[in-house]
SELORO-399413 format. One record per residue (C-alpha): residue number from 1; residue in three letters; z, x, y. Coordinates in nm, 3 decimals. Each point is the difference from the previous one (the first is absolute). Example, Ala and Ser with C-alpha at 12.3 -4.5 7.8 and 13.67 -1.06 7.14 Angstrom:
<pts>
(1,ALA,(0.780,1.230,-0.450)),
(2,SER,(-0.066,0.137,0.344)),
</pts>
This chain:
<pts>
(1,UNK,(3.223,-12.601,-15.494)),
(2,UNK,(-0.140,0.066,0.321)),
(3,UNK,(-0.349,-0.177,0.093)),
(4,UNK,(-0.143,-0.097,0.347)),
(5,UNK,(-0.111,-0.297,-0.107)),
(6,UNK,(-0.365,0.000,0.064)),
(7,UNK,(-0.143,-0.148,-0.246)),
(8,UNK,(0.197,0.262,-0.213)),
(9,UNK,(-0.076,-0.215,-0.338)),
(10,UNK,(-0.399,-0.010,0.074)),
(11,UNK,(-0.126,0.235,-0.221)),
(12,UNK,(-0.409,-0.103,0.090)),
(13,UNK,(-0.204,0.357,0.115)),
(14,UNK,(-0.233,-0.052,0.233)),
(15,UNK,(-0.211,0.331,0.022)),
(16,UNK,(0.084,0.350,0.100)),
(17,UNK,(0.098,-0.002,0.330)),
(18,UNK,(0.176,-0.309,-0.042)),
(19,UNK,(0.218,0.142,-0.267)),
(20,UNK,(0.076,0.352,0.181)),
(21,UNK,(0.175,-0.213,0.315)),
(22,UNK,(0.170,-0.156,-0.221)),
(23,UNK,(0.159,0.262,-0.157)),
(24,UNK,(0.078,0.112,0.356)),
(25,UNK,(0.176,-0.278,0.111)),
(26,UNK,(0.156,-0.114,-0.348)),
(27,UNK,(0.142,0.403,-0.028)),
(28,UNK,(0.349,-0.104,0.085)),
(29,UNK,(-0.007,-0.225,-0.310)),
(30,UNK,(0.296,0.090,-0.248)),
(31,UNK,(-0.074,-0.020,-0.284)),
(32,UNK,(-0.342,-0.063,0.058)),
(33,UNK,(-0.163,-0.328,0.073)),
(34,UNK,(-0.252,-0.129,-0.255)),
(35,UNK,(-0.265,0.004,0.308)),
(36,UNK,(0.122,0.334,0.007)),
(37,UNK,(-0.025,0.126,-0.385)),
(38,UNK,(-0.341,-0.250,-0.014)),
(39,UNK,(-0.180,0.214,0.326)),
(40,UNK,(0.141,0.315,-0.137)),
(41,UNK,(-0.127,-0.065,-0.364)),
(42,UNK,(-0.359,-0.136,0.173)),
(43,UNK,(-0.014,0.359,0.245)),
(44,UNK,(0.109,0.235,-0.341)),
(45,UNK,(0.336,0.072,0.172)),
(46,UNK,(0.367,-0.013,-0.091)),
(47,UNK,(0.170,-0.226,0.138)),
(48,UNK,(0.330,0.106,-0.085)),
(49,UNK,(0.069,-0.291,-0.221)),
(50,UNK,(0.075,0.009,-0.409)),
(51,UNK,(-0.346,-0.060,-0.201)),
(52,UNK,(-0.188,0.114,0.255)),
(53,UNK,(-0.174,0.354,-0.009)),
(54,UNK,(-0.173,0.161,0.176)),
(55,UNK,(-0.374,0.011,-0.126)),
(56,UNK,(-0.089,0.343,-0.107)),
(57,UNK,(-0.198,0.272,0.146)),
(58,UNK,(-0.278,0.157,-0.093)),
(59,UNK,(-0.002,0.206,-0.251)),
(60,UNK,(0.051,0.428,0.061)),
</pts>
């Protein structure tokens, strides 16, 4: 497990913007952080992580 230890257990979201830097400077988090899978889940992305999806798209 590789973390960088900041704060790599917090798993609060503090708004949008807040969560996208985040996920910038948590990306080298393997496997992912829960602040990672936690701002991914809040911004409907995947994280990368098991149990956590991406949220879907609209529908074509």
């Amino acid at each position: 497990m590789t973390w960088i230890d900041d704060f790599c257990e917090d798993a609060y979201v503090d708004g949008r913007r807040r969560a996208e830097g985040i996920l910038k400077i948590h990306a080298s988090c393997s496997p992912p952080c829960p602040r990672v899978r936690a701002n991914a889940e809040f911004l409907g992305v995947d994280s990368g992580g098991e149990g956590c999806a991406a949220a879907p798209g609209p529908a074509q």
